[in-house]
C-alpha positions as CSV (number, residue, x, y, z in Angstrom):
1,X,29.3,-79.6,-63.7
2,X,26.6,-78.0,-60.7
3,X,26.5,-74.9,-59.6
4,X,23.5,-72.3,-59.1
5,X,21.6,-70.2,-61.4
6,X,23.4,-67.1,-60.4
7,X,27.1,-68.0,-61.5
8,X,25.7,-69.2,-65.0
9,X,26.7,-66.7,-68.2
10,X,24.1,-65.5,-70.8
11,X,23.4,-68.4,-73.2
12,X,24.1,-71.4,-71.1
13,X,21.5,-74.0,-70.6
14,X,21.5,-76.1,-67.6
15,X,18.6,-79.0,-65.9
16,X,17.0,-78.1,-62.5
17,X,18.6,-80.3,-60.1
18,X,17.9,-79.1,-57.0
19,X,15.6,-75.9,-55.5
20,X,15.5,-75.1,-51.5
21,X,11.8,-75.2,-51.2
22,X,11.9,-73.1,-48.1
23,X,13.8,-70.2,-49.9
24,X,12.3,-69.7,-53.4
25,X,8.5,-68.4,-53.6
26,X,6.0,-70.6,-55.1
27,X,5.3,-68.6,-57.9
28,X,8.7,-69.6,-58.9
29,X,7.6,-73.5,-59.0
30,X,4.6,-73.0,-60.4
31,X,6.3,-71.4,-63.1
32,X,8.5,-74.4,-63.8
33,X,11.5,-74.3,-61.5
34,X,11.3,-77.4,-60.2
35,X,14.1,-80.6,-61.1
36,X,14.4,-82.0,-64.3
37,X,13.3,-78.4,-65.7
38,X,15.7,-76.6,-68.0
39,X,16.4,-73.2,-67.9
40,X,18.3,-70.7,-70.8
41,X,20.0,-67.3,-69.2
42,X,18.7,-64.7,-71.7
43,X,19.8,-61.4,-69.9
44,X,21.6,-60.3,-66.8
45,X,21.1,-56.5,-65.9
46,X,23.8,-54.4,-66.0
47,X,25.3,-55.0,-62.5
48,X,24.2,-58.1,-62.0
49,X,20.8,-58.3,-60.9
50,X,18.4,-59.5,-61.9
51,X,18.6,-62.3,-64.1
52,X,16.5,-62.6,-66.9
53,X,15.3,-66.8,-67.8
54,X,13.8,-69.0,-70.3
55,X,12.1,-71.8,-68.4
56,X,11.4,-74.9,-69.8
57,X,11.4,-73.1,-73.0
58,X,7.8,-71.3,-72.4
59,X,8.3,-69.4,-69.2
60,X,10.2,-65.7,-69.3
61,X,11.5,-64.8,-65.6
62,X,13.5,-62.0,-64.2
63,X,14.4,-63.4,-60.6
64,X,16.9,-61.6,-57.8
65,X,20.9,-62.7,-58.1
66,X,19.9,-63.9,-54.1
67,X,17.1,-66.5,-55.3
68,X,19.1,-67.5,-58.2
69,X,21.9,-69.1,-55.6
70,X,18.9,-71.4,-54.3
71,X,18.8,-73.3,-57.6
72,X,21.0,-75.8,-58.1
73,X,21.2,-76.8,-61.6
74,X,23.7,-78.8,-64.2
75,X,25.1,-77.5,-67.1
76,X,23.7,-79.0,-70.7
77,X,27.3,-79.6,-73.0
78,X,26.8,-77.9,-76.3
């Protein structure tokens, strides 16, 4: 199933698919979130934002609910 970063709950794991190079900063990529990445949802904030991640099981990210919607991803079955 896709969807985006920001409509995934705490716990899920889903691949990279697809990242809108124009709207994400670099440090994002060169932190892993690039396709074929995945990425774990460890902690959303209280109203939402931001989103706390496990990327490619090494990198720890809190990124803004708004940059979250520019990765596309897949959700992993458990």
């Amino acid at each position: 199933m896709k969807t985006t970063v920001d409509l995934l709950q705490i716990g899920n794991i889903a691949t990279i698919t697809n990242v809108d190079l124009d709207k994400i900063p670099l440090k994002l990529l060169e932190m892993g979130c690039f396709p074929d990445n995945t990425v774990e949802i460890i902690q959303i904030a209280p109203l939402g934002d931001p989103i706390y991640l496990n990327v490619n099981n090494g990198s720890h990210l809190a990124i803004r609910k708004e940059t979250a919607r520019e990765i596309e991803v897949e959700i992993q079955e458990k």
